[in-house]
C-alpha positions in Angstrom: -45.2 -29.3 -11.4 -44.1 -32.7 -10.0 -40.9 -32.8 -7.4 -39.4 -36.4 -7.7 -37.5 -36.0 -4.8 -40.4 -34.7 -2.3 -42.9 -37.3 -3.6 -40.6 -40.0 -2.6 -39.9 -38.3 0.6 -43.8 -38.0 1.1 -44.1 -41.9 0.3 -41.7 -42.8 2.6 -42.1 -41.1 5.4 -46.2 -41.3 5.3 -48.5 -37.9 5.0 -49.3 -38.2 8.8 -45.1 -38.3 10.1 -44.1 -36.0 12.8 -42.7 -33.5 14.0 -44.2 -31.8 10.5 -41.7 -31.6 7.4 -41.9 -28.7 5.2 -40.2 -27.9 1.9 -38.9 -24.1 2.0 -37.1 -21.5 0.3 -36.6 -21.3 -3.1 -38.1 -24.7 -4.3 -41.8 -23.3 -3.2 -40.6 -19.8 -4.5 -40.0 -21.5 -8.0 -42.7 -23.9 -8.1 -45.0 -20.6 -7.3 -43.7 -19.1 -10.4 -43.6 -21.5 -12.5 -40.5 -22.9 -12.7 -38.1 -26.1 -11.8 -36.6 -26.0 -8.6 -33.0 -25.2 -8.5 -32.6 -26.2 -4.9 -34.3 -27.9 -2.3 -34.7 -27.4 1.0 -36.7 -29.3 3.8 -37.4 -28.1 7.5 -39.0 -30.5 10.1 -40.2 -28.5 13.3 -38.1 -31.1 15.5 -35.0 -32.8 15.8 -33.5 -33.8 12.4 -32.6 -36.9 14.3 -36.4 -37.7 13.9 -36.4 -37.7 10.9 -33.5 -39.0 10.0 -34.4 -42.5 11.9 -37.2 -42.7 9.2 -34.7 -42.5 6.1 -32.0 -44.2 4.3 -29.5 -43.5 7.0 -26.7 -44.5 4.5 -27.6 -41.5 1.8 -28.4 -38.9 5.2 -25.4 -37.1 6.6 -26.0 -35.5 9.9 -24.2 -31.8 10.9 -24.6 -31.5 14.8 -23.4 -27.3 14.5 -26.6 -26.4 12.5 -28.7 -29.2 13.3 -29.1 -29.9 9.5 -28.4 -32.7 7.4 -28.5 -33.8 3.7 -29.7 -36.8 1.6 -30.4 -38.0 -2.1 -33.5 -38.5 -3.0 -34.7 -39.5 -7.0 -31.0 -38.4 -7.7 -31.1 -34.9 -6.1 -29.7 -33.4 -3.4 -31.8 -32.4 -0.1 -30.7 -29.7 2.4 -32.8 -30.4 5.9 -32.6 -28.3 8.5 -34.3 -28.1 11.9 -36.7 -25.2 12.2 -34.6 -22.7 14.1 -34.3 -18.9 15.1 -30.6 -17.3 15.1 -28.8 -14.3 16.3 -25.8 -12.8 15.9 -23.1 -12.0 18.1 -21.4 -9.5 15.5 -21.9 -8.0 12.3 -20.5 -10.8 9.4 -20.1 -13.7 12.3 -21.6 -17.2 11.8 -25.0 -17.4 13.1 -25.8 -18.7 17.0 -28.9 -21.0 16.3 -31.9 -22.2 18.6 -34.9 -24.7 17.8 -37.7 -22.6 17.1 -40.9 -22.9 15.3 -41.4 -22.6 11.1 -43.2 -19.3 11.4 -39.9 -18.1 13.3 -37.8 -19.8 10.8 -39.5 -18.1 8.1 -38.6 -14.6 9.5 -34.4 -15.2 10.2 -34.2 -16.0 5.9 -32.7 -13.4 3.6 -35.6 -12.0 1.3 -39.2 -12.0 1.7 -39.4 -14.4 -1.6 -37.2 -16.9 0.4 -39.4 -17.1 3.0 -42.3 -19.4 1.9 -42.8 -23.1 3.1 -45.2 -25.7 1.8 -46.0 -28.6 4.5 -45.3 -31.8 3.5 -46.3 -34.1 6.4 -48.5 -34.1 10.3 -50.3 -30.6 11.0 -48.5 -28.4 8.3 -49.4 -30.9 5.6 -50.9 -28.7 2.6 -50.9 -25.7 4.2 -48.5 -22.6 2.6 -47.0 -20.4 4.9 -45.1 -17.5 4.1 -44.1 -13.9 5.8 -45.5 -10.7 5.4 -45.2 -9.7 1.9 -43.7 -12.9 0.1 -46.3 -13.2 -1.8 -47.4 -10.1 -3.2 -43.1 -9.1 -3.4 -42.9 -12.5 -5.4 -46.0 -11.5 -7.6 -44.5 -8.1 -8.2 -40.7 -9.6 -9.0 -38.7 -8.0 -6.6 -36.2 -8.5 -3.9 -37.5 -7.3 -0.7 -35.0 -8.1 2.8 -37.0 -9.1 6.0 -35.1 -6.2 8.3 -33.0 -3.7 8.3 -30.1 -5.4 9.6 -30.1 -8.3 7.4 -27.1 -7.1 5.2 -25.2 -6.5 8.3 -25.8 -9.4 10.3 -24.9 -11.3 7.1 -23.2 -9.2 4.4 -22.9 -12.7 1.6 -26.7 -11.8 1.3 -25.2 -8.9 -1.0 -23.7 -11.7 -3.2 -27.0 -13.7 -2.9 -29.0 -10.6 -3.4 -26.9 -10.2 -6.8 -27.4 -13.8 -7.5 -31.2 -14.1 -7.3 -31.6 -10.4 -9.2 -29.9 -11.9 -12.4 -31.3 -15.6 -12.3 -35.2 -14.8 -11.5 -34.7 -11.4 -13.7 -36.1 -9.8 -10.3 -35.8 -6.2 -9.6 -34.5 -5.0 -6.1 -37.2 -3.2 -3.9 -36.0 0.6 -3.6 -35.4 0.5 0.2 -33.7 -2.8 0.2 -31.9 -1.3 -2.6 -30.4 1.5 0.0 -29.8 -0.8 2.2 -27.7 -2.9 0.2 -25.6 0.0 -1.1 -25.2 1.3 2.4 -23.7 -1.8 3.4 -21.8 -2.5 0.6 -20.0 1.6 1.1 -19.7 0.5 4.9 -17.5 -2.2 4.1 -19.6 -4.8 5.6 -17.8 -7.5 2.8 -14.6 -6.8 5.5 -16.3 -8.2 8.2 -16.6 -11.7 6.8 -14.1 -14.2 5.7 -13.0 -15.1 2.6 -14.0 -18.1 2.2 -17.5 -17.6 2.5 -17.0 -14.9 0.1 -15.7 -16.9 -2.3 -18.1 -20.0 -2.1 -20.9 -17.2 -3.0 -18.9 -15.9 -5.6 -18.4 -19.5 -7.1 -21.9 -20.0 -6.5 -22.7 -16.5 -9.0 -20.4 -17.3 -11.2 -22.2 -20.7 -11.7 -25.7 -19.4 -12.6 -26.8 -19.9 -16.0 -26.7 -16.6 -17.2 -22.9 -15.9 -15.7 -23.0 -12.2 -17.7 -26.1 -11.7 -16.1 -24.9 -12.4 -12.9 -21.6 -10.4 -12.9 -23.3 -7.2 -14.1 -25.9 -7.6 -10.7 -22.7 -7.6 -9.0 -21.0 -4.8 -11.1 -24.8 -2.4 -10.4 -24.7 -3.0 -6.7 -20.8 -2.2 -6.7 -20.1 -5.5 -4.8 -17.6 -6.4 -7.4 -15.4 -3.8 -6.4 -15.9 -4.4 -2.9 -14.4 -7.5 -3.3 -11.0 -6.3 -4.7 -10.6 -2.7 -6.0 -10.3 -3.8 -9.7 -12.5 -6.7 -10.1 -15.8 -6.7 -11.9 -17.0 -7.3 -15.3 -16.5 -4.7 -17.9 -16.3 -5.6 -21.4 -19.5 -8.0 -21.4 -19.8 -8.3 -25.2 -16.3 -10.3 -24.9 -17.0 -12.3 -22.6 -20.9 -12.9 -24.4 -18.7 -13.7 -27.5 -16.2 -16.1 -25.1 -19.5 -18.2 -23.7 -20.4 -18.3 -27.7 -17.2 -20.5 -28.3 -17.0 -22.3 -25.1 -18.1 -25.7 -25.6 -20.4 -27.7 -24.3 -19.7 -28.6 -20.8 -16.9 -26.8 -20.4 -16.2 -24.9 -16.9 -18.2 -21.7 -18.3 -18.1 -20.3 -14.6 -14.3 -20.2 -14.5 -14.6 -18.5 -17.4 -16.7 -15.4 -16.8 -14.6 -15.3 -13.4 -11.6 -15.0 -15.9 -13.0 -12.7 -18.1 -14.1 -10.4 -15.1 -10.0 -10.6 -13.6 -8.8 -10.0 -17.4 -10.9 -6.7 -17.4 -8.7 -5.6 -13.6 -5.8 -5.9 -15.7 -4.7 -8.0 -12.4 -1.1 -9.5 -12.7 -1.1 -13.5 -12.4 0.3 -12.9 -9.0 -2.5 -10.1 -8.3 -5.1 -12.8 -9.4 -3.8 -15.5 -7.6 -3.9 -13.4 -4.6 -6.8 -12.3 -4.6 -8.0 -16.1 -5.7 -6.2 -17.9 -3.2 -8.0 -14.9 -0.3 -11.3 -16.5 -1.3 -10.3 -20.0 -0.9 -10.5 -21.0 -4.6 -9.5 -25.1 -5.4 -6.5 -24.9 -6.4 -7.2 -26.2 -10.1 -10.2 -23.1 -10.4 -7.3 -20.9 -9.3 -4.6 -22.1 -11.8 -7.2 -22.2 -15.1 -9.1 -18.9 -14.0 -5.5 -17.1 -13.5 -4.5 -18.6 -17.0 -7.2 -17.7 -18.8 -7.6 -13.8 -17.4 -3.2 -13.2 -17.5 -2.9 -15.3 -20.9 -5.7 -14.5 -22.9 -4.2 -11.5 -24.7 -0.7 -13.1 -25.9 -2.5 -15.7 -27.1 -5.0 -13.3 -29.4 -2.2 -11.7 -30.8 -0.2 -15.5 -31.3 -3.8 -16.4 -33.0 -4.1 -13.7 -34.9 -0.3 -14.2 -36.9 -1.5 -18.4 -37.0 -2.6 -19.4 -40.8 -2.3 -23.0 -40.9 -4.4 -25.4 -38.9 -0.5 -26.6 -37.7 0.6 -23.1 -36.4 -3.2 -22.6 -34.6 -2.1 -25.4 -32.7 1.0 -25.0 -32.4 0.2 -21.2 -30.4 -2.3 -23.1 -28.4 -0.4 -25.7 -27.1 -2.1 -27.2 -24.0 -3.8 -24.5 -23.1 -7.7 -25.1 -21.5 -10.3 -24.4 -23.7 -11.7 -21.6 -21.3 -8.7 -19.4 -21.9 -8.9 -20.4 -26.0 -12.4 -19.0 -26.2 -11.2 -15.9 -24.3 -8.4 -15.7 -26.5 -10.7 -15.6 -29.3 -13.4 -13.3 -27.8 -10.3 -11.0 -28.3 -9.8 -11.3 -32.3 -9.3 -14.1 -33.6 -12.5 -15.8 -33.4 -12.0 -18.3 -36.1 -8.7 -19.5 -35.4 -10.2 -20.4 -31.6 -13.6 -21.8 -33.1 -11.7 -24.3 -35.5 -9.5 -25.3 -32.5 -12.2 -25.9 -30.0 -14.6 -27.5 -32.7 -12.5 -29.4 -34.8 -8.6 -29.8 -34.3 -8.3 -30.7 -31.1 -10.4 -33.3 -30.9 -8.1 -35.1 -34.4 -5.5 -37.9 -32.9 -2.7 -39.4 -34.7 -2.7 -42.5 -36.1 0.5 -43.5 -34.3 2.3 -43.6 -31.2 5.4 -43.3 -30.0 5.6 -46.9 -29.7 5.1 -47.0 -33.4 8.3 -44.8 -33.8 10.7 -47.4 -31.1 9.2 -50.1 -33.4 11.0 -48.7 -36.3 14.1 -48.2 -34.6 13.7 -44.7 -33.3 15.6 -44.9 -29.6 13.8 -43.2 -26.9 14.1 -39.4 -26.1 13.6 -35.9 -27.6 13.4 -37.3 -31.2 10.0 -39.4 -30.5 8.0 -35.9 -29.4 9.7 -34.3 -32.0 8.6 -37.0 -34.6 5.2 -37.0 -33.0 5.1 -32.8 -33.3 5.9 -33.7 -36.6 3.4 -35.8 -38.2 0.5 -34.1 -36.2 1.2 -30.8 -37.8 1.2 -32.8 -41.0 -1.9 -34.2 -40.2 -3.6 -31.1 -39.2 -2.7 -29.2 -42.9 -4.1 -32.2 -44.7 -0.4 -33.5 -45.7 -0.5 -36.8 -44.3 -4.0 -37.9 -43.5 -3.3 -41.9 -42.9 -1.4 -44.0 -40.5 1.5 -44.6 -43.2 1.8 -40.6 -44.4 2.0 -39.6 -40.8 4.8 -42.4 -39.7 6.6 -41.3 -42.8 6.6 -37.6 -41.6 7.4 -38.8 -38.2 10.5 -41.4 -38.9 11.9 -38.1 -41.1 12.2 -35.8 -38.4 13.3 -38.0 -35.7 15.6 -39.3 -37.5 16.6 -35.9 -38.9 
């Protein structure tokens, strides 16, 4: 399976380029099973500043902390990072990194599957490295972590561990398994901040399979140790939400939503708890909307019979907490709304209404209210009906 992105690295950096520049992580674990590479990572067993005087240095970013950097290549993004050992000075705290060769990279990654390499370039060129037990773990499809202390040292590989479980339909090796349940009863989530709990949350809640992924979270009782409440429980609603969702709509938000509705958490609750894992602010707003507004606007759905009063009970609301709404109930109501009527524009504007004498104020958005409602039940489906309808009530 061809790489676009590491073929044009290969081409221009030359198959003999040193220090040695291997692709590692999950893009080998992928291409080993099969399947396109969600992310890739390169390593180089030397200064990334090497390598970096060999690129585009207008698409490469350089970070001094980690001694990594990232570039575009063939229109996707490349992680780099210098081969390196690390230790940690507590449980949950960022890692203390040192140069170190790729075998010794290899062995600091989270699960055995992780922790294969391909060489691109110089001495590693061709060769596929990998530790212990990758390769038979990846054969067998399951999750196996490199040490004991691996959930400790860094407790978002529980969130990862979740993550990979539900995307590569993995199952979890029996005494990694333990471990991860040990750590997750010990509270090891507490010992690291919330934003990094939240990107990998964000990151889970982005997989393809969103359901997927929040029941992994729900079986390893992560979930929960996140916030008391929070997890995924009624997953045929939210299966029947992703139904309705659009096309590109935010379906992560949505699951996240849908996971917050079944806490019963307050909109101040959810912000909370939203706001302690660094969410945007915009995720915040819609994913609180959607999981505290969901259930009025079933039951507000469920009383609407006229295209007009469908829309009229949705209002402006996003079309994450609509199909949540209708996951609820009212299923057709939502459907027609997210399919059809909101996508129907008046032929008029306001400007349309001053131009026939209509001064400025309430009575244009009431006109406009007007003749959309009209429009929606079929009553006045051209650009004369619906000025007709509008003039009327603003001037009424």
């Amino acid at each position: 399976m061809a790489v676009p992105a590491v073929a044009a690295l290969v081409d221009r950096l030359g198959p003999d380029f040193t220090p040695p520049v291997l692709v590692v992580g999950g893009a080998v674990r992928d291409l080993l099973i099969g399947t396109a590479p969600v992310d890739l990572d390169l390593m180089v067993e030397g200064p990334v500043a090497a390598l970096a005087a060999a690129l585009d240095g207008d698409r490469l970013r350089l970070h001094d902390r980690f001694a990594t950097a990232t570039i575009e290549l063939e229109g996707a993004r490349c992680d780099i990072a210098q081969a390196r050992s690390e230790t940690y000075s507590a449980p949950g705290a960022l890692p203390e990194v040192e140069p170190a060769s790729a075998a010794d990279d290899l062995r600091r990654r989270d699960f055995t599957v992780n922790a294969i390499a391909l060489g691109l370039t110089g001495a590693a060129r061709g060769k596929l490295l990998s530790v212990p037990g990758a390769l038979p773990d990846l054969e067998a499809g399951q999750l196996r972590v490199l040490h004991d202390l691996s959930f400790s040292d860094d407790p978002t590989r529980l969130l990862r561990l979740a993550r990979y479980a539900a995307r590569l339909r993995f199952g979890v090796e029996p005494h990694t398994l333990g471990l991860a349940r040990e750590a997750v009863d010990g509270g090891a989530l507490d010992t690291v901040s919330g934003v990094r709990i939240g990107n990998e949350l964000r990151l889970l809640a982005a997989e393809g399979d969103p359901v997927a992924a929040l029941q992994a979270l729900a079986a390893l009782g992560i979930d929960r140790a996140i916030e008391r409440r929070f997890g995924l429980r009624d997953v045929p609603a939210l299966e029947r939400a992703l139904a309705l969702l659009p096309e590109g709509e935010r379906r992560d938000r949505l699951a996240l939503a849908a996971a917050l509705l079944d806490a019963g958490a307050s909109a101040p609750e959810a912000a909370a708890l939203l706001d302690r894992l660094a969410f945007p602010a915009g995720d915040r707003d819609a994913i609180v909307a959607a999981a505290t507004q969901a259930a009025s606007l079933s039951a507000r759905l469920e009383m609407a019979g006229q295209p007009s009063e469908i829309d009229a009970a949705i209002g402006d609301a996003e079309p994450g907490l609509v199909a949540l709404a209708g996951a609820l109930g009212p299923t057709g109501a939502a459907r027609d709304w997210l399919v059809r009527l909101r996508a129907l524009r008046l032929e008029i504007t306001g400007d349309d209404l001053i131009a026939a004498g209509v001064r400025e104020g309430p009575a244009i958005g009431a006109g406009l209210a007007a003749a959309r409602a009209a429009m929606l039940d079929g009553e006045a489906p051209d650009r004369s009906s619906q000025l007709a309808v509008a003039l009327g009530a603003a001037r009424g």
